[in-house]
PDB file of the backbone (N, CA, C, O) and the ligand in Angstrom, with CONECT records:
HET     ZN  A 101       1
ATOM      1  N   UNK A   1     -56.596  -3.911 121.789  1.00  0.00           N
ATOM      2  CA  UNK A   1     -56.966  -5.162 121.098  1.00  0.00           C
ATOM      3  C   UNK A   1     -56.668  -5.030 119.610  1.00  0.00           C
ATOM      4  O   UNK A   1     -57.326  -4.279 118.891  1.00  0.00           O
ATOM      5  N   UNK A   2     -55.705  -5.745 119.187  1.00  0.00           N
ATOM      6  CA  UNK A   2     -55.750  -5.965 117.512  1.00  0.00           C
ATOM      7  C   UNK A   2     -56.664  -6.569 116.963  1.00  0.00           C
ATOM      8  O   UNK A   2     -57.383  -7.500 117.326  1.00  0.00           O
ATOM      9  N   UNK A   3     -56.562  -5.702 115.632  1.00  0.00           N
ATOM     10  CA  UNK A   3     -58.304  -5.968 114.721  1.00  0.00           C
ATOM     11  C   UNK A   3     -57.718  -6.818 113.788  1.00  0.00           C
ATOM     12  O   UNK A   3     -56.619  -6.644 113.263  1.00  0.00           O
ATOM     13  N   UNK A   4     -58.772  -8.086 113.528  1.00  0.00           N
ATOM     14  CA  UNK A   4     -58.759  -8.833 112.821  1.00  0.00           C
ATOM     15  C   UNK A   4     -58.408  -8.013 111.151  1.00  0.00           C
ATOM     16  O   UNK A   4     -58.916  -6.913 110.937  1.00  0.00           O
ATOM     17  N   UNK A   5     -57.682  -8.557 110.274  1.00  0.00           N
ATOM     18  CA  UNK A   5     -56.814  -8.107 109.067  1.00  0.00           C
ATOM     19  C   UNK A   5     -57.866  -8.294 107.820  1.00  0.00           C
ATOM     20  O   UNK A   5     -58.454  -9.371 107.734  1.00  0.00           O
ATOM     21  N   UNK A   6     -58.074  -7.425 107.003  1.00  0.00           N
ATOM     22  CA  UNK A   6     -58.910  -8.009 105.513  1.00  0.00           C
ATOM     23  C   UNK A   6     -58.363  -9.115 105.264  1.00  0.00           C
ATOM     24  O   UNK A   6     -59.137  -9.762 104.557  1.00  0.00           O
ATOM     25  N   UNK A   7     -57.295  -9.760 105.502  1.00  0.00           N
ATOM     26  CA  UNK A   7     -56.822 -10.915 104.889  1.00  0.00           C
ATOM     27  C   UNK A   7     -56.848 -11.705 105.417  1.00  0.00           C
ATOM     28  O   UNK A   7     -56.531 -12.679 104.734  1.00  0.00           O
ATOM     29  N   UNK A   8     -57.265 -12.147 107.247  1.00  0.00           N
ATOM     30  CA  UNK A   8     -57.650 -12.692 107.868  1.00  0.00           C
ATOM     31  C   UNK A   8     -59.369 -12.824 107.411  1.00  0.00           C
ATOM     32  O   UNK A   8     -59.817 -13.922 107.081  1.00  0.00           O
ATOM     33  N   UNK A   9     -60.050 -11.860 107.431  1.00  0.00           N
ATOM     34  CA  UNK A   9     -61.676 -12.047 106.940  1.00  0.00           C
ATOM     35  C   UNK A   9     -61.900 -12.781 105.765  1.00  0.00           C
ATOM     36  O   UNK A   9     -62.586 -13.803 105.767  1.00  0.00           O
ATOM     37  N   UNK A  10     -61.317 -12.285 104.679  1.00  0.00           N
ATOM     38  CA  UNK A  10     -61.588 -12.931 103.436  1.00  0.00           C
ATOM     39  C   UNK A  10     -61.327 -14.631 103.722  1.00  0.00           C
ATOM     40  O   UNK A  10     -62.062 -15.536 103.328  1.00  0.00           O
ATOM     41  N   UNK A  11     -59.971 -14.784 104.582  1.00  0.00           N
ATOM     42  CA  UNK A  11     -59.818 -16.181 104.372  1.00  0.00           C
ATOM     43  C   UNK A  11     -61.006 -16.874 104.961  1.00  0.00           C
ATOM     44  O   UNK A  11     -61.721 -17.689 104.378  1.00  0.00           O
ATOM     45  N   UNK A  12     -61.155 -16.336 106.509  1.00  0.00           N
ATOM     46  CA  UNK A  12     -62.136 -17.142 107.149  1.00  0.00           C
ATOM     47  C   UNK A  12     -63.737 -16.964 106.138  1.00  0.00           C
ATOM     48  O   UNK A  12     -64.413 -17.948 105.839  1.00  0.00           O
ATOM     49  N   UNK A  13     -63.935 -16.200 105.922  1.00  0.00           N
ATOM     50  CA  UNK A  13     -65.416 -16.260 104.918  1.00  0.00           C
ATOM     51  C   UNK A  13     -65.440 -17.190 103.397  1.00  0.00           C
ATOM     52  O   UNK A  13     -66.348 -17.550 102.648  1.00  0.00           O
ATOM     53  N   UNK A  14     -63.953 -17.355 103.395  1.00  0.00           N
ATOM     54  CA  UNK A  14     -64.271 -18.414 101.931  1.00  0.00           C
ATOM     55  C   UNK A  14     -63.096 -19.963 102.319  1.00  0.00           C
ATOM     56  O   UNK A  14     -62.475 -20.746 101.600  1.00  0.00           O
ATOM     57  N   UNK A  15     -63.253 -19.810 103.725  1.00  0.00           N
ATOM     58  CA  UNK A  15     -62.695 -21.131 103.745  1.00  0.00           C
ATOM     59  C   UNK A  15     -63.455 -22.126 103.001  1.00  0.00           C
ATOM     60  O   UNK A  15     -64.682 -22.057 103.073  1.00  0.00           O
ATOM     61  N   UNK A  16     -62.875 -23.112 102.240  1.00  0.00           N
ATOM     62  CA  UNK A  16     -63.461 -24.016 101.715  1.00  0.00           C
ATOM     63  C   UNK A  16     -62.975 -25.470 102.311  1.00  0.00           C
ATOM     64  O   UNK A  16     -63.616 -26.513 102.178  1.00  0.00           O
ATOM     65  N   UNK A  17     -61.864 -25.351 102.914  1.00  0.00           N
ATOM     66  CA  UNK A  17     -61.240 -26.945 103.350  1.00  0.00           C
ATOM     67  C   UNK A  17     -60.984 -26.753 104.523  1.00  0.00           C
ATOM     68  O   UNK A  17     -60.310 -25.748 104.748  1.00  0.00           O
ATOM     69  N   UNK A  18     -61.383 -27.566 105.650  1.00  0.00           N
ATOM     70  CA  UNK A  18     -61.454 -27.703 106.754  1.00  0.00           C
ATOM     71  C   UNK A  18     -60.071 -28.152 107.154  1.00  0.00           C
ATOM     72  O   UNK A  18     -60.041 -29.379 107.248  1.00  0.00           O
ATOM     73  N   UNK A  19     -58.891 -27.565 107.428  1.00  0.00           N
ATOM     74  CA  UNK A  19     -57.329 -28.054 107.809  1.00  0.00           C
ATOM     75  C   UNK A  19     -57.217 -27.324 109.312  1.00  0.00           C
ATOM     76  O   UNK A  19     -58.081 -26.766 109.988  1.00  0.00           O
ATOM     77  N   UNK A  20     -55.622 -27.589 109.582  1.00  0.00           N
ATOM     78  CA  UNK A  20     -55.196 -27.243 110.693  1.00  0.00           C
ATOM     79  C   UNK A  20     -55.710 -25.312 110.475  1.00  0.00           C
ATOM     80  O   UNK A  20     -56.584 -24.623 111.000  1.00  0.00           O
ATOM     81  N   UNK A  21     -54.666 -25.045 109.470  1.00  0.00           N
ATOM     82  CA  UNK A  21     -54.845 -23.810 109.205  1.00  0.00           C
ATOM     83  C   UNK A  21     -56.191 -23.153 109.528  1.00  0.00           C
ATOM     84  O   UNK A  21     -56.255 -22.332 110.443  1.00  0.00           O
ATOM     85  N   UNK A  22     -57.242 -23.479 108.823  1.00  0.00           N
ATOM     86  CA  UNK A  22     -58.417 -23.163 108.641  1.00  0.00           C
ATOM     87  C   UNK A  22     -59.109 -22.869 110.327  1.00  0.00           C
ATOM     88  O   UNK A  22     -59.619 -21.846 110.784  1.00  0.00           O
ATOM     89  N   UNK A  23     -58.870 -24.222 110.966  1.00  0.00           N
ATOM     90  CA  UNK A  23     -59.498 -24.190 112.371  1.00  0.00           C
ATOM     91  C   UNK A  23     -58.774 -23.056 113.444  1.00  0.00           C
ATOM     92  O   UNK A  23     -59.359 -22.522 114.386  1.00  0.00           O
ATOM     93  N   UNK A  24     -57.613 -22.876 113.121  1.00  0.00           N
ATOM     94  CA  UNK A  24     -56.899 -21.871 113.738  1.00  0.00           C
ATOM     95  C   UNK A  24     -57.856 -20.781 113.668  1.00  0.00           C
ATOM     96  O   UNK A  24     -58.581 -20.378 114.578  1.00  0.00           O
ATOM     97  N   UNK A  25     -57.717 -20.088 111.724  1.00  0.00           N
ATOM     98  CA  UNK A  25     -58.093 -19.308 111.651  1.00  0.00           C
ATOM     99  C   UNK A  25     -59.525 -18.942 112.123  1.00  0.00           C
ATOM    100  O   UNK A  25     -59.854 -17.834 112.547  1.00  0.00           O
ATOM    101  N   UNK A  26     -60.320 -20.009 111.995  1.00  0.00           N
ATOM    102  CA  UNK A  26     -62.028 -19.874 112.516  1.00  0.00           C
ATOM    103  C   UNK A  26     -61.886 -18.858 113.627  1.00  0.00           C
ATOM    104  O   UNK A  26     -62.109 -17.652 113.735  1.00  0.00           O
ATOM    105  N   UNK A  27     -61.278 -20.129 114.663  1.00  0.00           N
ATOM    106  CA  UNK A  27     -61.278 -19.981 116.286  1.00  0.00           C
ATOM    107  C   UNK A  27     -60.492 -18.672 116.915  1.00  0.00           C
ATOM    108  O   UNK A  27     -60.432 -18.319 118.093  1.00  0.00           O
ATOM    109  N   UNK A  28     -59.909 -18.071 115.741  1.00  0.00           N
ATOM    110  CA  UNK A  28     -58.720 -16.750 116.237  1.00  0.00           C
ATOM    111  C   UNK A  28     -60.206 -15.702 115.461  1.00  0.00           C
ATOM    112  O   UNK A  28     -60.471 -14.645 116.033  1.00  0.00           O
ATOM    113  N   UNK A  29     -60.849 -16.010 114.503  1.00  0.00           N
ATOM    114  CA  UNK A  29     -61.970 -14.780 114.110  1.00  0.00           C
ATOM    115  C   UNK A  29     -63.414 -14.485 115.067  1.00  0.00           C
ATOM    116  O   UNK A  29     -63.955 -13.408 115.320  1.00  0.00           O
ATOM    117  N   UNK A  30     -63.886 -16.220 115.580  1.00  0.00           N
ATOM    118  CA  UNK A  30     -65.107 -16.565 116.110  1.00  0.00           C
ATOM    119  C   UNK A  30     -64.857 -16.001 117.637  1.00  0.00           C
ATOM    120  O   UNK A  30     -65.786 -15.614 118.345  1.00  0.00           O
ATOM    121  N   UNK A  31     -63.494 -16.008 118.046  1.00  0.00           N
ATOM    122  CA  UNK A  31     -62.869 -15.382 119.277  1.00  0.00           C
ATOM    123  C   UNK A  31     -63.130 -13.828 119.131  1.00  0.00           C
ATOM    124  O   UNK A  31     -64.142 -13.260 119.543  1.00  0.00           O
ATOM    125  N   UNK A  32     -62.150 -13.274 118.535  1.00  0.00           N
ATOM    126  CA  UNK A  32     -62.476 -12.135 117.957  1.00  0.00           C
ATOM    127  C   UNK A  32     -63.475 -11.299 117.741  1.00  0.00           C
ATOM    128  O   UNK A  32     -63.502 -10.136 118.145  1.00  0.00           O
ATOM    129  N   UNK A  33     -64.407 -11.897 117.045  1.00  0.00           N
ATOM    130  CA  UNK A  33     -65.638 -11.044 116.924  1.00  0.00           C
ATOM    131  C   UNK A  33     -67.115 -11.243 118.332  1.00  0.00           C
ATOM    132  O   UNK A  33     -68.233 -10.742 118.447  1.00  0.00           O
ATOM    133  N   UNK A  34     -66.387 -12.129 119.072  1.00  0.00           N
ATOM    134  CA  UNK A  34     -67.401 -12.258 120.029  1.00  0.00           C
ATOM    135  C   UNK A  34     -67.402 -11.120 121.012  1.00  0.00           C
ATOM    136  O   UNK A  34     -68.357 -10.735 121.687  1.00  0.00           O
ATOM    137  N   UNK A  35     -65.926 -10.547 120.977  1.00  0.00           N
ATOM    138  CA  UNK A  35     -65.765  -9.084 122.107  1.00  0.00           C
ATOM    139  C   UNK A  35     -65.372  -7.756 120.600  1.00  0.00           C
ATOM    140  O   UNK A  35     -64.793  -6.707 120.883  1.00  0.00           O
ATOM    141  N   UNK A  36     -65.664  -7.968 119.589  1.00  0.00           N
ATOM    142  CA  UNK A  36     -65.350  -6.789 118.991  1.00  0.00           C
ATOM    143  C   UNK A  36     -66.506  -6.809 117.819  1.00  0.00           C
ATOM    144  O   UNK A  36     -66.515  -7.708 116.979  1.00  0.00           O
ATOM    145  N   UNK A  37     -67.850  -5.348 117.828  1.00  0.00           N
ATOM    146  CA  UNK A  37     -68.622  -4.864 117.370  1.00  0.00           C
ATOM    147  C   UNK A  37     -68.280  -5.217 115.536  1.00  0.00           C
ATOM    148  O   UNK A  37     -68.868  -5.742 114.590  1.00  0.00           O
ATOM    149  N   UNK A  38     -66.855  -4.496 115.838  1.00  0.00           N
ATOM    150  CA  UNK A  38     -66.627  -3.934 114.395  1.00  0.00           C
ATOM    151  C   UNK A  38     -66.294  -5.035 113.600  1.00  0.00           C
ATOM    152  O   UNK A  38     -66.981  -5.305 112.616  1.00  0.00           O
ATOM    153  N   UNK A  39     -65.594  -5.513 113.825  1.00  0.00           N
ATOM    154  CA  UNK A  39     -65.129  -7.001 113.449  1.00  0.00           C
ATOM    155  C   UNK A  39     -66.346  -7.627 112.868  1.00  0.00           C
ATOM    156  O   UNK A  39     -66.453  -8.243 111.808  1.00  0.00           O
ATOM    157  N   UNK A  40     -67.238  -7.351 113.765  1.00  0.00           N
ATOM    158  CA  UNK A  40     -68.069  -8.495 113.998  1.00  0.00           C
ATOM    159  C   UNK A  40     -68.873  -7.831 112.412  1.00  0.00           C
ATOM    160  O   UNK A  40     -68.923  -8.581 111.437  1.00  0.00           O
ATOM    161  N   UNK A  41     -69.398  -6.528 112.335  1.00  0.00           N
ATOM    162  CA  UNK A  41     -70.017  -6.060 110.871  1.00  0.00           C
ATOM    163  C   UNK A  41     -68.675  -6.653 110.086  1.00  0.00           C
ATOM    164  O   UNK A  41     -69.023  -7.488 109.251  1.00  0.00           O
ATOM    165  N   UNK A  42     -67.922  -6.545 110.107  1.00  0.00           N
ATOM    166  CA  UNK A  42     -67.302  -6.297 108.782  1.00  0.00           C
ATOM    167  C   UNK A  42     -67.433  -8.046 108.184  1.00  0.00           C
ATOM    168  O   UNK A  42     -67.603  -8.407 107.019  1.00  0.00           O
ATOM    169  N   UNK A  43     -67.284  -8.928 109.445  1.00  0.00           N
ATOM    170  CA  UNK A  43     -66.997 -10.804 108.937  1.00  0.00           C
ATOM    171  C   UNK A  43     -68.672 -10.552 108.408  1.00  0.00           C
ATOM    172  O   UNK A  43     -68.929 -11.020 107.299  1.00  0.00           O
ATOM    173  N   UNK A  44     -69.613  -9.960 109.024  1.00  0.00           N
ATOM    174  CA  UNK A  44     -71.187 -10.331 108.274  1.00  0.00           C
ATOM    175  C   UNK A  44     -71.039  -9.823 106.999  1.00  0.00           C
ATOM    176  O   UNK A  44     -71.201 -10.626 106.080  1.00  0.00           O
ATOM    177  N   UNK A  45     -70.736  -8.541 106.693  1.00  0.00           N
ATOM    178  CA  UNK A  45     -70.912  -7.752 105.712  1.00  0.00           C
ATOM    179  C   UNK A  45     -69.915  -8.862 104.595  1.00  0.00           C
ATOM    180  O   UNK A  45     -70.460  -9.451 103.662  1.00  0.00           O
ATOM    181  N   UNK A  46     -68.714  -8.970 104.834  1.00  0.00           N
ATOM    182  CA  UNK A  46     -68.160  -9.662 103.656  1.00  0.00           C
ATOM    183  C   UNK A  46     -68.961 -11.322 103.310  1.00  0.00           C
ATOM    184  O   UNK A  46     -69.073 -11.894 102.226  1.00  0.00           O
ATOM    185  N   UNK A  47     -69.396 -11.735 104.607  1.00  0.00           N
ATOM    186  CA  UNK A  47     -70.190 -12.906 104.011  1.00  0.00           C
ATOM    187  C   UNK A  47     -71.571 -12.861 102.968  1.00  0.00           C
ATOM    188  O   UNK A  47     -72.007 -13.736 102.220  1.00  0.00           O
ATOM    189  N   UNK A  48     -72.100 -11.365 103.261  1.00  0.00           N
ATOM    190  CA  UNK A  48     -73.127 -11.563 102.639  1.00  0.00           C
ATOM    191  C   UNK A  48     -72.733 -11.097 101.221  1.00  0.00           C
ATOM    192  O   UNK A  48     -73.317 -11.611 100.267  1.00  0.00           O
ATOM    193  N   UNK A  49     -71.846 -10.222 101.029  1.00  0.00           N
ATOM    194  CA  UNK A  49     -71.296  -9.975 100.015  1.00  0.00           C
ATOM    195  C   UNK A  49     -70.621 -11.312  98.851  1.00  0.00           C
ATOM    196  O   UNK A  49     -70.830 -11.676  97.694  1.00  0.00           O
ATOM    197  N   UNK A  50     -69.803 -11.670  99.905  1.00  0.00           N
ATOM    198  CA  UNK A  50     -69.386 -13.320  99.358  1.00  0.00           C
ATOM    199  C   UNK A  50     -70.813 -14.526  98.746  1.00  0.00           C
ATOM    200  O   UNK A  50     -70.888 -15.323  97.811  1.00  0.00           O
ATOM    201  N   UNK A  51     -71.321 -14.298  99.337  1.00  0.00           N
ATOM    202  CA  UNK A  51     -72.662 -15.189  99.385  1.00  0.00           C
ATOM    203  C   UNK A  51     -73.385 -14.822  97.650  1.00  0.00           C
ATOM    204  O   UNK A  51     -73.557 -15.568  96.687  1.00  0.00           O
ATOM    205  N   UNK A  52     -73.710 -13.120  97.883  1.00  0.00           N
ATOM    206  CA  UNK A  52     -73.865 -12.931  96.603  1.00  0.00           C
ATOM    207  C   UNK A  52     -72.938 -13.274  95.495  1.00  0.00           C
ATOM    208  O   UNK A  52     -73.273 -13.888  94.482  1.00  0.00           O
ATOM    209  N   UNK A  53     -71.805 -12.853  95.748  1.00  0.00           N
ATOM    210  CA  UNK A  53     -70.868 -13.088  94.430  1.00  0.00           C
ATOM    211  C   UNK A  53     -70.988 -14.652  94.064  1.00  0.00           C
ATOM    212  O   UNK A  53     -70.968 -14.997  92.882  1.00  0.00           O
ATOM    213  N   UNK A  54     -71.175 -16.063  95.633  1.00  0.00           N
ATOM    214  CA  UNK A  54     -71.318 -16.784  94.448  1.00  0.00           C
ATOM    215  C   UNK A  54     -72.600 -17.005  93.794  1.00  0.00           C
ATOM    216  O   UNK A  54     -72.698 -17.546  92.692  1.00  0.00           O
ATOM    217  N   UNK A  55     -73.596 -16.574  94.496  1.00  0.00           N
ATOM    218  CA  UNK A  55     -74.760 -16.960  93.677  1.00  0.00           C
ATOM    219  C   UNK A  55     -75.370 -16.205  92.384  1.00  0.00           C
ATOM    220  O   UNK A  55     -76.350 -16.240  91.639  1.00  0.00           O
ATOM    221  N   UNK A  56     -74.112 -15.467  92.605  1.00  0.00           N
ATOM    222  CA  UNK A  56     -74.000 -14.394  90.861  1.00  0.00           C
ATOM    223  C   UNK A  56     -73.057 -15.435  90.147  1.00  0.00           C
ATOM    224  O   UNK A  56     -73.645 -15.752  89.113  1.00  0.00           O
ATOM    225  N   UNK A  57     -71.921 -16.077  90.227  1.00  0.00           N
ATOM    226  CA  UNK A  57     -71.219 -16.938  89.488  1.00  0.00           C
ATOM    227  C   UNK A  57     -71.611 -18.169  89.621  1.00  0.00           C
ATOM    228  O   UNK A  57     -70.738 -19.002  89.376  1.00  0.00           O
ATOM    229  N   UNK A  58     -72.812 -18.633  89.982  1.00  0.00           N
ATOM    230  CA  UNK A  58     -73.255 -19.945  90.248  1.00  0.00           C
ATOM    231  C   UNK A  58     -72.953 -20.923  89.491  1.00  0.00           C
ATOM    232  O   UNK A  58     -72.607 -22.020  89.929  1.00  0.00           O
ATOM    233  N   UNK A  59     -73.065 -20.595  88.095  1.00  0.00           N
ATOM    234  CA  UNK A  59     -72.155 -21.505  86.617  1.00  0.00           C
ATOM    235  C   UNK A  59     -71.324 -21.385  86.247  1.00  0.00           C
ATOM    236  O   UNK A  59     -71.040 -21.707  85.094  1.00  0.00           O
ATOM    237  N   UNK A  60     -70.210 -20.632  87.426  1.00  0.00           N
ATOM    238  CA  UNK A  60     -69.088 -20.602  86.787  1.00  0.00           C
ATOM    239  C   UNK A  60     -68.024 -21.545  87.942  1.00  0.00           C
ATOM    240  O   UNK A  60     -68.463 -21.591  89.091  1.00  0.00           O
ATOM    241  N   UNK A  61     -67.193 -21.996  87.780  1.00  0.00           N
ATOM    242  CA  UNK A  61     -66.625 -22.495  88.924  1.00  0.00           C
ATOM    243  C   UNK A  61     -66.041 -21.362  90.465  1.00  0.00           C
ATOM    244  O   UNK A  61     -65.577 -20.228  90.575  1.00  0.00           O
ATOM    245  N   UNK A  62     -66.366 -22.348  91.299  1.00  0.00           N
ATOM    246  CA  UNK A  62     -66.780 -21.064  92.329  1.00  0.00           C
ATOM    247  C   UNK A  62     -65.476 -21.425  93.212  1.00  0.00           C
ATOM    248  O   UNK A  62     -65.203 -20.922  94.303  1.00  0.00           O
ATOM    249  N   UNK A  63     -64.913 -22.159  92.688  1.00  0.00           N
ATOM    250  CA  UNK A  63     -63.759 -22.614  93.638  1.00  0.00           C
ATOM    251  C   UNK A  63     -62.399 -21.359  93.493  1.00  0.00           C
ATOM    252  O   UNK A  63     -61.495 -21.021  94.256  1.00  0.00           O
ATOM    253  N   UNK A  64     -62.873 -20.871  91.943  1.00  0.00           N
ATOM    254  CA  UNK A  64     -61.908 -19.303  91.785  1.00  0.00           C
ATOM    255  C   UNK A  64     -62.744 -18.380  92.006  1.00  0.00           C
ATOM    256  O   UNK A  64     -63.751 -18.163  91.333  1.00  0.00           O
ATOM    257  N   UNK A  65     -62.289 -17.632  93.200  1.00  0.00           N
ATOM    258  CA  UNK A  65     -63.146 -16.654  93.527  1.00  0.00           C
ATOM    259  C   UNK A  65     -61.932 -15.928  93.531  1.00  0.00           C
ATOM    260  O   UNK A  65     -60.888 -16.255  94.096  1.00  0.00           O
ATOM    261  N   UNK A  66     -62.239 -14.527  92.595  1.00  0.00           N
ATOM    262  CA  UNK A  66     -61.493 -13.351  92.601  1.00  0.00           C
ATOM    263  C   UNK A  66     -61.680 -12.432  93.721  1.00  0.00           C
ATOM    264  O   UNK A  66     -62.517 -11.530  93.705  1.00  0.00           O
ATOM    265  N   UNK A  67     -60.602 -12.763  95.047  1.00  0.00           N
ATOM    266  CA  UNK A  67     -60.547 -11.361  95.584  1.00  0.00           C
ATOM    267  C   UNK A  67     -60.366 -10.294  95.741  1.00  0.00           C
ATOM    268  O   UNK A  67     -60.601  -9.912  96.887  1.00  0.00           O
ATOM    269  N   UNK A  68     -60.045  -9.614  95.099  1.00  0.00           N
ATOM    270  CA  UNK A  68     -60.159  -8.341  94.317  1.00  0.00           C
ATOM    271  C   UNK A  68     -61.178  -7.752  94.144  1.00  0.00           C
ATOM    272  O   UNK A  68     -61.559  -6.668  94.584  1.00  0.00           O
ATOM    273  N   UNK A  69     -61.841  -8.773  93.212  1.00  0.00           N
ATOM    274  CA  UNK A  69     -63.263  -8.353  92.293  1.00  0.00           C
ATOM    275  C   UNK A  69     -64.423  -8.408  93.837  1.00  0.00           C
ATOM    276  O   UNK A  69     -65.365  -7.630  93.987  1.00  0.00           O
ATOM    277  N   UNK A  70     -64.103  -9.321  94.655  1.00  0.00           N
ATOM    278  CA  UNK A  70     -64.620  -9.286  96.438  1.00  0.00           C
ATOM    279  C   UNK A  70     -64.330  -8.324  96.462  1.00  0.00           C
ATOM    280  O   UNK A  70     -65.157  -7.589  95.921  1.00  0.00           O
ATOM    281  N   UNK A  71     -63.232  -7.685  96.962  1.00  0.00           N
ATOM    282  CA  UNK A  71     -62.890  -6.313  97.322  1.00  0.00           C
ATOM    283  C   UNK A  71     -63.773  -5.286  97.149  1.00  0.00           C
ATOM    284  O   UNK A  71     -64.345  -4.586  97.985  1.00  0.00           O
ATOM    285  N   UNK A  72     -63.819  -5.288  95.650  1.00  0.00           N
ATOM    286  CA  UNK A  72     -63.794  -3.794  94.839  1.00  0.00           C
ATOM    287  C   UNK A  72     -65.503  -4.121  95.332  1.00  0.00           C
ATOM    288  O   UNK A  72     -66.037  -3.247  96.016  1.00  0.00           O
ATOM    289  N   UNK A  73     -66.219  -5.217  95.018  1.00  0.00           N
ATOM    290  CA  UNK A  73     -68.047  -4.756  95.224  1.00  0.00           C
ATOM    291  C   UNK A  73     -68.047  -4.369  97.062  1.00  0.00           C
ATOM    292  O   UNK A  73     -69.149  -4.279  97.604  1.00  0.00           O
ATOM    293  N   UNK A  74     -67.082  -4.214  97.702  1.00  0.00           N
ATOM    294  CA  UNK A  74     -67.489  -4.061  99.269  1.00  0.00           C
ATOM    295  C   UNK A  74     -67.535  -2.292  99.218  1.00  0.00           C
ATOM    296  O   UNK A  74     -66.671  -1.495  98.854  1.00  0.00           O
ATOM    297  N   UNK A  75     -68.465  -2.147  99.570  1.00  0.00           N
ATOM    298  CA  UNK A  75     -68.346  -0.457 100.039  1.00  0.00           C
ATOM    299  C   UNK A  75     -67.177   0.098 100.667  1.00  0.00           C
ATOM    300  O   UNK A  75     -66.626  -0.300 101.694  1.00  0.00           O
ATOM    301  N   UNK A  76     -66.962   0.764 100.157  1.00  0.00           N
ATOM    302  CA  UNK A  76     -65.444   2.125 100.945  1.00  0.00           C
ATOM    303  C   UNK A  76     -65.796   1.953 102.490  1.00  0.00           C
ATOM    304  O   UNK A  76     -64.858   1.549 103.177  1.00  0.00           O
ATOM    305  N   UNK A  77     -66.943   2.185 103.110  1.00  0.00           N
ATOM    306  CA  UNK A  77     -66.836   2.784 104.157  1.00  0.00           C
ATOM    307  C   UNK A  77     -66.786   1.118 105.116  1.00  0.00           C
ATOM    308  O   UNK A  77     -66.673   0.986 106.335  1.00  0.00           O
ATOM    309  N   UNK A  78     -66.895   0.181 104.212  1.00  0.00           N
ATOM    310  CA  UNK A  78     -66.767  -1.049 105.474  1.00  0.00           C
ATOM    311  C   UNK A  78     -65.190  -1.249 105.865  1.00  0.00           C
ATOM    312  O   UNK A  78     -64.778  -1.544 106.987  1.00  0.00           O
ATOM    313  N   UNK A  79     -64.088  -0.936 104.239  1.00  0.00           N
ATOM    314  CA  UNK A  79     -63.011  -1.516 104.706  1.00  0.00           C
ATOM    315  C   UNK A  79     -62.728   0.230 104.608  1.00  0.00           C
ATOM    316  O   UNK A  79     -63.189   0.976 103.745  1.00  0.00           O
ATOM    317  N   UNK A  80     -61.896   0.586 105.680  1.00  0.00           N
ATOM    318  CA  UNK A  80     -62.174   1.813 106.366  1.00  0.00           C
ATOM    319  C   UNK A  80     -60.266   2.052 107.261  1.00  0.00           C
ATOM    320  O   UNK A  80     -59.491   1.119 107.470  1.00  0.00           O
ATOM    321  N   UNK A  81     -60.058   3.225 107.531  1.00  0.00           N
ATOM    322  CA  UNK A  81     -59.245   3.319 108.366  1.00  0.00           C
ATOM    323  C   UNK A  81     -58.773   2.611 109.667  1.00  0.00           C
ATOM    324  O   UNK A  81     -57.644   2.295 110.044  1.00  0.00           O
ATOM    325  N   UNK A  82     -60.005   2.464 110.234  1.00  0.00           N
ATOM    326  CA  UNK A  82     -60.106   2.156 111.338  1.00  0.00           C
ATOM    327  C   UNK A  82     -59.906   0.743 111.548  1.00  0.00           C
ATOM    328  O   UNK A  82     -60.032   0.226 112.658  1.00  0.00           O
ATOM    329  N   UNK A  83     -59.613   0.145 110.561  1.00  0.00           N
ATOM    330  CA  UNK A  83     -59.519  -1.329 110.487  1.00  0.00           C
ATOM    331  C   UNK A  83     -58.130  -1.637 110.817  1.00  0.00           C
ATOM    332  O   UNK A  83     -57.889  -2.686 111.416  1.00  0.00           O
ATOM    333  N   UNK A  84     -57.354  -0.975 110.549  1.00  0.00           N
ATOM    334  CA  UNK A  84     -56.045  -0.921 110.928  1.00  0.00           C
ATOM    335  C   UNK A  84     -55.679  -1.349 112.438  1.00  0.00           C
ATOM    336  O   UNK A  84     -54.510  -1.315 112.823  1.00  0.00           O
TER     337      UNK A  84
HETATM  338 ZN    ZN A 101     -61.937  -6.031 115.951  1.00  0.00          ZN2+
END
């Protein structure tokens, strides 16, 4: 089974506009993490992470969210080898 991609997670956790794209992506992650454990921590872990970052930038416009700066506050051991 192929594991859902950091770049697949990030998108689905900060979708903001509901498009074709978007629903794909939901339904290819919400699929996904229903038969895979790991998946399944890593989409929670970046949401709650996401969640904080915006309610740390709450006055700032939240529509630029630096992923990177996402990145770098996620612990080493969530985005991991094994993600591959
Ligand atoms: Zn997986």
């Amino acid at each position: 089974m192929e594991h859902l991609t950091i770049e697949d997670i990030i998108q689905f956790v900060t979708i903001s506009v509901i498009d074709e794209s978007s629903i794909r992506l939901a339904s290819k992650v919400n699929t996904h993490i229903l038969q895979c454990d790991l998946c399944r921590k890593k989409v929670s872990a970046f949401q709650t992470v996401y969640d904080e970052f915006l309610s740390n930038n709450a006055s700032k416009n939240q529509n630029t969210v630096d992923v990177h700066k996402l990145c770098d506050s996620m612990d080493d051991d969530i985005i991991t080898e094994d993600f591959r």
